[in-house]
C-alpha positions as CSV (number, residue, x, y, z in Angstrom):
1,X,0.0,0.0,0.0
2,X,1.3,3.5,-0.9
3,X,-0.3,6.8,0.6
4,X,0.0,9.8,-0.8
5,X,-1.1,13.2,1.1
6,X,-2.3,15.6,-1.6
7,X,-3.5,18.8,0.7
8,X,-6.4,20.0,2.7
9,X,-8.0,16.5,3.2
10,X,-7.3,15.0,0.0
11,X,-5.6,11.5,0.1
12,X,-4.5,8.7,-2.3
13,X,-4.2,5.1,-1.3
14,X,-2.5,2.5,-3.9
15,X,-2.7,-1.0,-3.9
16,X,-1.9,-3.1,-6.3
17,X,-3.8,-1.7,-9.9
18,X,-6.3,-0.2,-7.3
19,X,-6.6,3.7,-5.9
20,X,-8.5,5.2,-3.8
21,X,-9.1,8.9,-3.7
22,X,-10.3,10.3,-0.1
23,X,-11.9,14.0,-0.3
24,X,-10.3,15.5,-3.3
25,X,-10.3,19.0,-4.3
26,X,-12.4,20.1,-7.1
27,X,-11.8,22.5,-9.4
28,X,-14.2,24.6,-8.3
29,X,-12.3,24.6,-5.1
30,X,-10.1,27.7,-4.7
31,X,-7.4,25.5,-2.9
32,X,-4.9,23.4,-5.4
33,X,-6.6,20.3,-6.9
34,X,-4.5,17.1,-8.1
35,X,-5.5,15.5,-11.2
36,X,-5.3,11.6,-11.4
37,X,-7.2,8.1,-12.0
38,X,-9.0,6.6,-9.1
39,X,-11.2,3.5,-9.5
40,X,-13.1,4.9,-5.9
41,X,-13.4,8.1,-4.6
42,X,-15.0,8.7,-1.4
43,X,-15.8,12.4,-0.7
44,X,-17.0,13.2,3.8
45,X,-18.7,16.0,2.7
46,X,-20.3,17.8,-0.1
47,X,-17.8,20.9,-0.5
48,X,-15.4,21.8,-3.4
49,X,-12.5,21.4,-1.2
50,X,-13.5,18.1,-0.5
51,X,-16.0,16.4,-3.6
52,X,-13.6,16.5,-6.5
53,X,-15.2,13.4,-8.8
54,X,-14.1,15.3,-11.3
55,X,-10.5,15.4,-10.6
56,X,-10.0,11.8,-10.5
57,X,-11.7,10.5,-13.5
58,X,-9.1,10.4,-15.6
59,X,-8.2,8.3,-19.0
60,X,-9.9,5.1,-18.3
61,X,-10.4,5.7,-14.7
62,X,-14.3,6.5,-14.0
63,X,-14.6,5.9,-10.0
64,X,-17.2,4.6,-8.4
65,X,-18.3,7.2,-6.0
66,X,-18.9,6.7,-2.6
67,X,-20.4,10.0,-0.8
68,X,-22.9,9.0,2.0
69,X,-23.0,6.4,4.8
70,X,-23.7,2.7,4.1
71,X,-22.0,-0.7,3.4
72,X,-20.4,-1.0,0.0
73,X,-18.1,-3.5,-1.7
74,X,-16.0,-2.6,-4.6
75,X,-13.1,-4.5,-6.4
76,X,-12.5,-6.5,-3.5
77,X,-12.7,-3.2,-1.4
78,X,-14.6,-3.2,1.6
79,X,-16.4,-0.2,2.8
80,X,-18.5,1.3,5.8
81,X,-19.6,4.9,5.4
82,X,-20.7,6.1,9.0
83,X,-23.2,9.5,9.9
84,X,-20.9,12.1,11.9
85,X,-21.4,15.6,11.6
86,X,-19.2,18.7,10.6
87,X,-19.1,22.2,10.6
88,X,-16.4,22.8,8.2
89,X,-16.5,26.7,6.2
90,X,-19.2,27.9,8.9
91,X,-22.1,25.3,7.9
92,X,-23.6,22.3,10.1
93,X,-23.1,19.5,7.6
94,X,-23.3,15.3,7.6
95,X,-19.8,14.2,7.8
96,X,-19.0,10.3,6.7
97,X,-16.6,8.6,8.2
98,X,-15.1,5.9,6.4
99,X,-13.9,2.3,7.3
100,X,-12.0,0.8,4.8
101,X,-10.7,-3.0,4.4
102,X,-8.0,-3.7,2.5
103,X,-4.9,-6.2,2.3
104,X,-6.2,-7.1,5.5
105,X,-6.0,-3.8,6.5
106,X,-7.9,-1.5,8.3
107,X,-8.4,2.3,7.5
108,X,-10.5,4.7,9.1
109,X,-11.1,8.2,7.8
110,X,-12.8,10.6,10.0
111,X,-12.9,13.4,7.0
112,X,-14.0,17.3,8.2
113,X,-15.5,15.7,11.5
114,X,-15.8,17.9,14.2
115,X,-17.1,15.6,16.9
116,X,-14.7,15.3,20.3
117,X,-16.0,11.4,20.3
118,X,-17.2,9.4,17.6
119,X,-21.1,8.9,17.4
120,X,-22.2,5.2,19.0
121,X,-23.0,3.6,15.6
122,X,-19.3,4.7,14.4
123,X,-17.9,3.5,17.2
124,X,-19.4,-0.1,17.7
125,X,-18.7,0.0,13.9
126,X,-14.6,0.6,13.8
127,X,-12.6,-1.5,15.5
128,X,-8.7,-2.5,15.2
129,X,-8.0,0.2,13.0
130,X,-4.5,0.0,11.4
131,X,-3.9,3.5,9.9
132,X,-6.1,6.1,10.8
133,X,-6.6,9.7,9.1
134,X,-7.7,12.4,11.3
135,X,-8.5,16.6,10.9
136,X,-6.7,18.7,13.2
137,X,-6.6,22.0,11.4
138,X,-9.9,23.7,13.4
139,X,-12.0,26.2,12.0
140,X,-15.1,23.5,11.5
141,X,-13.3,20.5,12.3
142,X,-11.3,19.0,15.2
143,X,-8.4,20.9,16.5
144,X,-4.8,19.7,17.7
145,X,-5.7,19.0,20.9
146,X,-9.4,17.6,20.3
147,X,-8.3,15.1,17.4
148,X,-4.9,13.9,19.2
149,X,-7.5,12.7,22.1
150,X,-10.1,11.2,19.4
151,X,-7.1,9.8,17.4
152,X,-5.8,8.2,20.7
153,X,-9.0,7.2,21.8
154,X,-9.5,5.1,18.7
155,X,-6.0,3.3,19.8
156,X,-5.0,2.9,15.6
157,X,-1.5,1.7,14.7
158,X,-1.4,4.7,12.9
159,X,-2.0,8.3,13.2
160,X,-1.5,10.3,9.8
161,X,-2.5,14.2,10.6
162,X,-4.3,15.7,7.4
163,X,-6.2,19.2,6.8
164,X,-3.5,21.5,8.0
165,X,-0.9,23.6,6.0
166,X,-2.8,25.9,3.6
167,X,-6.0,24.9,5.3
168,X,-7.4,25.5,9.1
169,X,-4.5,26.6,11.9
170,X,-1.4,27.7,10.4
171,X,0.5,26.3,13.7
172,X,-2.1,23.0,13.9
173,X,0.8,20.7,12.9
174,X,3.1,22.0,15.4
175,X,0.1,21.7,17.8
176,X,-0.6,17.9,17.1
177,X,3.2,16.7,17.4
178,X,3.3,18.8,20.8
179,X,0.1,16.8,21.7
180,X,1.5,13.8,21.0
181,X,5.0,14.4,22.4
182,X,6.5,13.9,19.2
183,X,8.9,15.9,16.4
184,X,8.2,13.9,13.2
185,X,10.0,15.0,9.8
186,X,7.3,14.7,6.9
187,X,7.6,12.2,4.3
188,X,6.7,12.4,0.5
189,X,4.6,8.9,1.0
190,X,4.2,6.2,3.3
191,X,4.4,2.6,2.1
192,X,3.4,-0.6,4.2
193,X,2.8,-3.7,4.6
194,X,0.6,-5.7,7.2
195,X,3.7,-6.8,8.7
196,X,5.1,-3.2,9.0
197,X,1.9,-2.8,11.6
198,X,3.1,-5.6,14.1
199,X,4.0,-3.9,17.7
200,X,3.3,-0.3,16.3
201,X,1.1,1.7,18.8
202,X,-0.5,5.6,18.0
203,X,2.4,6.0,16.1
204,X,2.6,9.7,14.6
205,X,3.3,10.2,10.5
206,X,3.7,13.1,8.6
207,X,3.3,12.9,4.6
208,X,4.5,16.3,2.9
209,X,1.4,17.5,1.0
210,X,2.4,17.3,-2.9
């Protein structure tokens, strides 16, 4: 599995011939889109910066779109959209969380969430979660502080920070390592096996925004 952290909230997971988009930015977004083919795109919240089908149907690649809770199963891809809410740019919206199996792994992302604990039908739903992709930028959506003690809460593998940089707190990064008593250098992309999970515990990563 390769992940790539592409800005704002926008994510790309490779496995294999399949990729997943998480919340990319449209072009009607004012904030920088990334053009590529996805075979799924799954989009928290219908906003620009977040519900860019557009951006990742590319070539061959028309994705099946995923943009409201239920149970779906694509390409071997496994999927739970759960009902959280948001208040991302100043509006009460319906945030969905998304479980995600894959390679026999787990991946949880709680998208423009705002909610200090996750609502009971998310929670009995998500459980073991390997790598886990949580807001901390503010302004609508969890802070530093509030999504370190919902990340930790969760008890993932993996915590991977998104929606901070040109997006939220300018100083929510530096916020969320301080939280988490760590001083992580980003990295262009994280890749991982299964085994690469075994013994790992809240563990902080930074990916670079491309």
């Amino acid at each position: 599995m390769i992940i790539n952290y592409l800005g704002c909230e926008s994510v790309k997971v490779q496995f294999g011939d399949i990729t997943l988009a998480f919340n990319p930015v449209s072009k009607d977004s004012k904030l920088k889109a990334s053009k590529y083919g996805a075979d799924i795109v799954l989009s928290s919240i219908n906003h620009p910066d977040m519900n860019g089908v557009d951006q990742v149907s590319f070539g061959e690649k028309k994705p099946f779109a995923v943009t409201s809770p239920g149970e779906y199963e694509i390409k071997g891809v496994f999927i739970k959209g759960l009902s959280s809410t948001s208040a991302y740019d100043g509006e009460n919206r319906i945030n969905t969380i998304f479980s995600v199996n894959l390679e026999g792994m787990n991946i949880c992302f709680l998208g423009a969430i705002n909610q200090t604990e996750l609502p009971t039908e998310a929670d009995e739903a998500i459980d073991d979660v390997d790598i886990l992709f949580v807001p901390i930028g503010g302004n609508g959506v969890l802070d530093a502080a509030k999504a370190y003690k919902l990340a930790v809460a969760i008890a993932p593998k993996i915590i991977i920070p998104i929606h901070y940089g040109e997006i939220g707190s300018p100083d929510a990064l530096k916020a969320f390592l301080k939280e988490a008593g760590e001083n992580k250098e980003p990295v262009v992309k994280l890749t991982l096996k299964k085994k690469d999970l075994e013994g790992k515990e809240a563990e902080v990563v930074v990916l670079a925004s491309e």
